[in-house]
C-alpha positions in Angstrom: 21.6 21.3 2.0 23.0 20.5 -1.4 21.1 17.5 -2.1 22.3 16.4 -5.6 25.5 14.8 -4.0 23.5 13.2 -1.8 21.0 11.4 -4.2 24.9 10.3 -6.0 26.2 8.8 -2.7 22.8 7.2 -1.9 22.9 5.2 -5.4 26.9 4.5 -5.1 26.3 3.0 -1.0 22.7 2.3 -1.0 22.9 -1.5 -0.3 25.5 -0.8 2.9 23.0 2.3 3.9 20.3 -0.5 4.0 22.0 -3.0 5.6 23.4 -0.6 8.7 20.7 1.7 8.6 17.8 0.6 8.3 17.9 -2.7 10.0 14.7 -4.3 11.3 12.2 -1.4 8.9 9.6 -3.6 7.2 10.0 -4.1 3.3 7.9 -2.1 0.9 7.4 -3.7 -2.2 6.2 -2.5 -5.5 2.6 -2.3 -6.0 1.1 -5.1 -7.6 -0.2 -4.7 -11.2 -0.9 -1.2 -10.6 -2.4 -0.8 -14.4 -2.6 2.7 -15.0 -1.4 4.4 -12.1 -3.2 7.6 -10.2 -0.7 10.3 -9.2 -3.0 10.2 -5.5 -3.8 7.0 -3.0 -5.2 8.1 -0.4 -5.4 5.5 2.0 -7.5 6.0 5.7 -6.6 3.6 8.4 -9.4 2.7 11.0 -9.9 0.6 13.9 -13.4 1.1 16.1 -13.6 4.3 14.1 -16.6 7.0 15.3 -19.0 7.5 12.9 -19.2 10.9 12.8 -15.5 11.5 12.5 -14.8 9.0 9.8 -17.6 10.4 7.5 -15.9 13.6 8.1 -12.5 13.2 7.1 -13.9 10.6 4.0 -15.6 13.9 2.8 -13.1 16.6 3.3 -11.4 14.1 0.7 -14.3 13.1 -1.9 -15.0 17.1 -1.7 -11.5 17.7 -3.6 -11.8 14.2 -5.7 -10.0 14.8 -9.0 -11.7 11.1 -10.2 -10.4 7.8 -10.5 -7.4 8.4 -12.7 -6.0 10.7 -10.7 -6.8 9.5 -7.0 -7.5 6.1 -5.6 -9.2 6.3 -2.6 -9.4 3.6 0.1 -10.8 2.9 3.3 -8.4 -0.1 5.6 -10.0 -1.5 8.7 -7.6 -3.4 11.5 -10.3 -5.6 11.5 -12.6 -3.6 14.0 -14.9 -4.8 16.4 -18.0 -3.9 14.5 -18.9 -2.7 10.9 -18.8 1.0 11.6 -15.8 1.4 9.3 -17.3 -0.9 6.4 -20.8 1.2 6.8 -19.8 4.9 6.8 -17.1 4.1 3.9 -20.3 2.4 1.9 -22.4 5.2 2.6 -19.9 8.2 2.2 -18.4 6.5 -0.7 -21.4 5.8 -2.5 -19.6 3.3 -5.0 -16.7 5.8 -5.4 -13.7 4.3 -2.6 -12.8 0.7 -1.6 -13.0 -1.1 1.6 -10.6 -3.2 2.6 -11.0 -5.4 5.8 -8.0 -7.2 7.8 -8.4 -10.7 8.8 -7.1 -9.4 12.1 -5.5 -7.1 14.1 -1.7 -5.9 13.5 -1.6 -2.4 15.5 -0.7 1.0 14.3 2.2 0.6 12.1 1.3 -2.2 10.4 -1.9 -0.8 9.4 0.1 2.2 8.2 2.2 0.1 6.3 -0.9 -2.3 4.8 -2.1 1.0 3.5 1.2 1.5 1.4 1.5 -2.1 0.2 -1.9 -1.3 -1.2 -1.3 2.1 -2.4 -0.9 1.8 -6.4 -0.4 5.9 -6.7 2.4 7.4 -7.0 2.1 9.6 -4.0 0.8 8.2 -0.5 -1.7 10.1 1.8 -2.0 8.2 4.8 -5.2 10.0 6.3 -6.3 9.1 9.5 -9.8 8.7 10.4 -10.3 11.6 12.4 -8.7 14.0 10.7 -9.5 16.1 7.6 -8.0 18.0 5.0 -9.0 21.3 3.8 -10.1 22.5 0.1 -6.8 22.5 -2.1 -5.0 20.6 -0.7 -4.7 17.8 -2.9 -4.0 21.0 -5.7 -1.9 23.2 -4.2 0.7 20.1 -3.4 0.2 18.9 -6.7 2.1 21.9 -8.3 4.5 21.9 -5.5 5.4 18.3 -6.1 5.5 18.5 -10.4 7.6 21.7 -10.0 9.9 20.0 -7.5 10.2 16.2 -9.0 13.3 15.4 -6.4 11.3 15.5 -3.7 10.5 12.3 -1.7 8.0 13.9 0.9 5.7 16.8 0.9 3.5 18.7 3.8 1.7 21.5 4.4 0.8 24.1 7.5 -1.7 22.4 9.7 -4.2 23.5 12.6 -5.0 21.5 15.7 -8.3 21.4 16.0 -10.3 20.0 19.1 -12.8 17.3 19.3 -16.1 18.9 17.8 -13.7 20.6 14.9 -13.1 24.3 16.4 -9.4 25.5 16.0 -7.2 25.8 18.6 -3.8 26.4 17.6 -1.6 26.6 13.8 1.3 24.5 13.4 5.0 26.1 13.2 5.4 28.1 10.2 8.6 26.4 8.2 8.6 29.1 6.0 6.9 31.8 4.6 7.3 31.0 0.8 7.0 27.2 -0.4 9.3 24.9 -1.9 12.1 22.3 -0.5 13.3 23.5 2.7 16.7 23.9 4.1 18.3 22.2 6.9 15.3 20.3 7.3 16.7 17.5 8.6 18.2 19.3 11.8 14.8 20.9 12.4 12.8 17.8 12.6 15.0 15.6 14.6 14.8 18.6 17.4 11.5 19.7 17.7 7.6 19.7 16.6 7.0 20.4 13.1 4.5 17.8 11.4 1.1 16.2 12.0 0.3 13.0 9.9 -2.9 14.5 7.6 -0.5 17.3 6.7 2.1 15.1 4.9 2.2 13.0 2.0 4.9 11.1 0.7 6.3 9.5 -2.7 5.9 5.6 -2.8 9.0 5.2 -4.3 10.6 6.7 -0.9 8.8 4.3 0.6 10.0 1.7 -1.4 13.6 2.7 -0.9 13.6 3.2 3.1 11.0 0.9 4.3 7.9 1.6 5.8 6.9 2.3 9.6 8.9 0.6 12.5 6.3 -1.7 14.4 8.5 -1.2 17.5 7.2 2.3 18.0 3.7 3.0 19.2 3.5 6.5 19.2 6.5 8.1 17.5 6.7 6.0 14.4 5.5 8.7 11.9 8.3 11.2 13.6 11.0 8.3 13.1 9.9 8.1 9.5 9.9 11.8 8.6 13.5 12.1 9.6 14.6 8.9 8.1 13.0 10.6 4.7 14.4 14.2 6.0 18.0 12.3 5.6 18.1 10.7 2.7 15.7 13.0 0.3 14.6 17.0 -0.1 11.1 18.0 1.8 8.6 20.0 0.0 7.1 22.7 2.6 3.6 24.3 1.5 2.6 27.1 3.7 -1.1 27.4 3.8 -2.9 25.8 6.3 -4.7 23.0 4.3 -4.7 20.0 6.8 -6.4 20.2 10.6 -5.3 17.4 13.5 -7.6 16.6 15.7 -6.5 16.0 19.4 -9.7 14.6 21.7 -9.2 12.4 24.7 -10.8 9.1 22.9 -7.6 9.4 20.0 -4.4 7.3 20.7 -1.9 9.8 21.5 -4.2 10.9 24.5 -4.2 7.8 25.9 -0.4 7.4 25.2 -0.1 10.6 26.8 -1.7 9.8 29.9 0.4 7.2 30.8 3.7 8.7 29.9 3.9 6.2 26.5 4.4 8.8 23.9 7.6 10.2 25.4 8.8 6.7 26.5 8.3 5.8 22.9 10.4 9.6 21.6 13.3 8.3 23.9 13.4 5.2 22.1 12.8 7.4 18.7 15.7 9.4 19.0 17.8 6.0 19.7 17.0 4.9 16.3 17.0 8.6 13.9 20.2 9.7 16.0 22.2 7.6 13.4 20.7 9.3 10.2 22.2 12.6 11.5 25.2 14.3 10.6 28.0 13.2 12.3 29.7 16.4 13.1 26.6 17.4 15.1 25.4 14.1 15.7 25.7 14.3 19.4 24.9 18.0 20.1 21.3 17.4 17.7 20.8 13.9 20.4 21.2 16.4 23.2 18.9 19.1 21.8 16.2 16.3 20.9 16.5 14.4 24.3 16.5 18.5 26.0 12.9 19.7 24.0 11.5 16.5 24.3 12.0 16.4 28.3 10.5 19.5 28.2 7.3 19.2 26.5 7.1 16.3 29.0 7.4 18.3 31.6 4.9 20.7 30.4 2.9 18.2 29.8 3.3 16.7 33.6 2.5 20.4 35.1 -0.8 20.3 32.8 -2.0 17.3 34.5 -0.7 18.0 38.1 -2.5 21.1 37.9 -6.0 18.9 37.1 -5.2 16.9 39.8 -4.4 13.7 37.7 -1.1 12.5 39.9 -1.1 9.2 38.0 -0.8 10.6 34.9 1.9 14.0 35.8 4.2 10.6 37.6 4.2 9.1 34.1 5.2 12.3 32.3 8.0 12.8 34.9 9.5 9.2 34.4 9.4 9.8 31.0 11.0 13.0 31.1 13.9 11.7 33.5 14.4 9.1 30.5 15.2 11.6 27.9 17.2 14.0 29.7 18.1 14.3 33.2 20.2 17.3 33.7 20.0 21.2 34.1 17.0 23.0 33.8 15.1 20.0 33.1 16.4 18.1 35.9 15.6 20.6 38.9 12.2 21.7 37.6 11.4 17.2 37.2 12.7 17.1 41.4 10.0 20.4 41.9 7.8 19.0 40.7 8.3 15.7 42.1 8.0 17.4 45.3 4.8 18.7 44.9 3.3 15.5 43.6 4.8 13.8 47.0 3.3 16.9 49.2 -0.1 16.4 47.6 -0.1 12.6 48.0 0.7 13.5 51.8 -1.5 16.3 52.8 -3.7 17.4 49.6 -3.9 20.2 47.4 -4.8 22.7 50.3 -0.9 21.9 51.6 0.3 23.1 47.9 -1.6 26.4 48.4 0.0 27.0 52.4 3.6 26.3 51.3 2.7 29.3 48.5 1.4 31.3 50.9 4.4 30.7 53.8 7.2 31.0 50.6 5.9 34.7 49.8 5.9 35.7 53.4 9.3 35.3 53.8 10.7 36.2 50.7 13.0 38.9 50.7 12.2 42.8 50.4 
């Protein structure tokens, strides 16, 4: 993507791209008497944080501190429950990061979006509070980002780790070398790419296309890297330097459960399906809608197969609701089928419909 056009047409039509764009995305102002600004913020978001986690991911940070000119460093409660948030950041921190305290609670994306309003670096890592980042990170996206000044977002290669810290699976591998990639806007409107510890992001992009959409629960930080993915280049770093954690007390497990998070990518796509192209604005919509019904379905069979029925029924709504035909369609009615079969006469009638299918099959 040639993207020096595309900085000239954002300055020429900037104020109608905001006004049919990016209607309803909350304002990001300039930071407030910054002083002397650190290249880094890095800003962690809790609410009823565990101890043990938080303390983690505030150290895999202070571990790869550069010092106060070059990093802030802040700890912002949704004004928790109890004072585990205030009380790991004051004994992690040891006098070195901020806490900051909301007088109440404004969910997940304006927390996000608290966090940049009080951001005063020049690049924004949102880091969440039980995740981590691994040594050289901060470093090795450093040089990526000097060498590559255009860029308005930058990530790395993550694993997915589990809940006491083992790996269990790499992120996709964008490319083997680093630097901006290409086409990187059709690529992360139609599939998984990015975790949230892995990315960082220039305030100033922030500043120019608004911060996080209340309106999504789950999908918000997908929304936002495509809306940045649009508009600005995408610095890719290749070594694994960032790690996700997925456990079942984490927000996106509970979404999962109930079928939120792909309710929540329907309405996504509603919303990024203007930023694309429009020569392959309806084909990319299609092949969103198709890998997102898919992972839902997945998703569904995973929990069918541990017997949670409540939970596979909410994946398969979901993935009716992003795309209902084809492939996708038939194996939602199998499925379907089963659920109704097990709800009837129990896993054991499952197992006999098996059993009678292979007798009769053919040769």
């Amino acid at each position: 993507m040639d993207y020096l056009p595309q900085r000239d047409f954002c300055e020429k039509y900037g104020a109608l791209f905001a006004k049919k764009m990016l209607r309803g995305v909350p304002l990001i102002p300039n930071p407030e008497n910054p002083g002397v600004r650190p290249f880094w913020s890095v800003m962690v978001p809790t609410y009823n944080p565990r101890a043990d986690y938080l303390e983690e991911a505030l150290l895999s940070v202070l571990k790869q501190d550069p010092g106060t000119e070059q990093m802030q460093i802040e700890v912002v409660d949704d004004s928790s429950s109890d004072d585990t948030a205030a009380e790991v950041a004051r004994r992690v921190g040891a006098g070195r990061l901020t806490f900051h305290r909301e007088s109440e609670n404004r969910g997940l994306a304006n927390s996000w979006n608290r966090c940049i309003e009080r951001a005063r670096g020049t690049w924004v890592h949102i880091l969440h509070q039980d995740d981590i980042v691994l040594p050289g990170f901060y470093e090795r996206l450093y040089h990526g980002i000097v060498s590559n000044p255009h860029a308005g977002m930058a990530f790395c290669r993550f694993a997915l780790i589990e809940a006491n810290g083992h790996w269990k699976e790499l992120g996709p591998l964008e490319s083997a070398t680093a630097g901006v990639l290409n086409n990187w806007l059709e690529r992360v409107a139609t599939g998984y790419h990015v975790e949230c510890p892995a990315v960082v992001v220039k305030r100033a992009t922030y500043e120019q296309l608004g911060g996080f959409r209340p309106e999504l629960t789950s999908t918000l930080d997908v929304e936002m890297w495509v809306r940045i993915a649009a508009n600005m280049p995408v610095y890719y770093e290749p070594q694994i330097l960032a790690a996700f954690r997925r456990h079942a007390g984490n927000q996106s497990a509970m979404q999962t459960r109930v079928g939120a998070n792909m309710q929540d990518m329907a309405r996504a796509i509603e919303i990024w399906k203007d930023h694309l192209p429009a020569n392959s604005k309806l084909r990319l919509e299609q092949q969103a809608r198709r890998y997102w019904a898919g992972v839902s379905l997945m998703v569904a069979q995973d929990f069918f197969s541990n017997d949670n029925l409540s939970a596979c029924a909410n994946q398969l709504r979901a993935a009716k609701n992003l795309w209902n035909h084809g492939q996708c369609r038939s194996r939602r009615l199998r499925l379907e089928a089963k659920v109704r079969l097990h709800l009837a006469l129990g896993r054991k009638a499952i197992s006999a419909v098996r059993q009678l299918r292979r007798r009769i099959r053919p040769g």
